[in-house]
Every structure is written in structure tokens, then in C-alpha cells.
N, C-alpha and C positions, 0 to 999 in steps of 0.2 A: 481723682477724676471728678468735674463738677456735675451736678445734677441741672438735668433742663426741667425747668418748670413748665406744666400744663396749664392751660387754661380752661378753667370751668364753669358751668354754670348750670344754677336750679328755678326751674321754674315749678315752684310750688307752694302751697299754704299750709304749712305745719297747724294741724289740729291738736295741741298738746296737750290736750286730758287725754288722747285715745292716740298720741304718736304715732298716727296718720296723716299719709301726704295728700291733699287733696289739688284739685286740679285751678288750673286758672285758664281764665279765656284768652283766647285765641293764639294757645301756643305753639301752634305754627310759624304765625309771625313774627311769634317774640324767637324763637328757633333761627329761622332764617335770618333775621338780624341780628342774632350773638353770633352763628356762623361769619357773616360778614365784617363782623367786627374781630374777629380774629381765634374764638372760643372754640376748642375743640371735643371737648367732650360736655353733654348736660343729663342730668336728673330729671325727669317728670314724672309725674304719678303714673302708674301701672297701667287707669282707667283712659288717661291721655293719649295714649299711644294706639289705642285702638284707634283703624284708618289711619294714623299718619304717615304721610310719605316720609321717605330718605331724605335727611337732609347733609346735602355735600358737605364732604367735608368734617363730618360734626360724628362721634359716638352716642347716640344716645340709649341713657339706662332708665330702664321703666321698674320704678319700686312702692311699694304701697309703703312700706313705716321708715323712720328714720334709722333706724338701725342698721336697714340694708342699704340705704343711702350713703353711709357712711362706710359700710363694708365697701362698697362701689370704689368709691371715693380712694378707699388708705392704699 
């Protein structure tokens, strides 16, 4: 049986001395326009998510280091 590939995306700035996800601006909008464009799950920093609404459509996982980003991910 084939596997369906997901579509993903991260909206974040890897700090790599301290593999930490830091946040970037206005990822709302960068959200709703990866939803749009067809992405169904995204990554943002843990501290981004606070206050953000649901975005249709979309999974999104809130993680502070790369490691759980990656757990997310596999």
C-alpha cells in the first residue's frame, strides 16, 4: 500500500547554541497562508501560540527545542 505524504511547515528560528525554537513575527499570517496554500500541519514555538486562534484546516504543534519538533514531526 502507498503512503500519502503530509504537508508541513515551521515557522521558527532555531537558536543553535541553546536548540531553541524562537518565535517569528506575525505567525498568524504566515499560518493562514500555509493553510491556504495547502499545508496541513505546522511547528511554532511553544511562546507563539499563546492567544492564537485555530487555524482551519491546519494542526498546529507548539514546541520549545528541536528535539520535540522532530518527535512531532516522525
Amino acid at each position: 500500500m502507498g503512503k500519502t505524504a503530509k504537508l508541513s511547515t515551521k515557522f521558527a528560528v532555531v537558536a543553535l547554541k541553546l536548540w531553541t525554537i524562537r518565535a517569528m513575527p506575525q505567525i498568524d499570517k504566515r499560518l493562514t497562508e500555509a493553510a491556504k496554500l495547502g499545508f496541513k500541519q505546522a511547528v511554532i514555538p511553544k511562546l507563539a501560540a499563546k492567544g492564537l486562534s485555530p487555524i482551519a484546516g491546519m494542526e498546529v504543534m507548539a514546541v520549545e527545542k528541536v528535539d520535540e519538533a522532530l518527535d512531532k514531526l516522525m
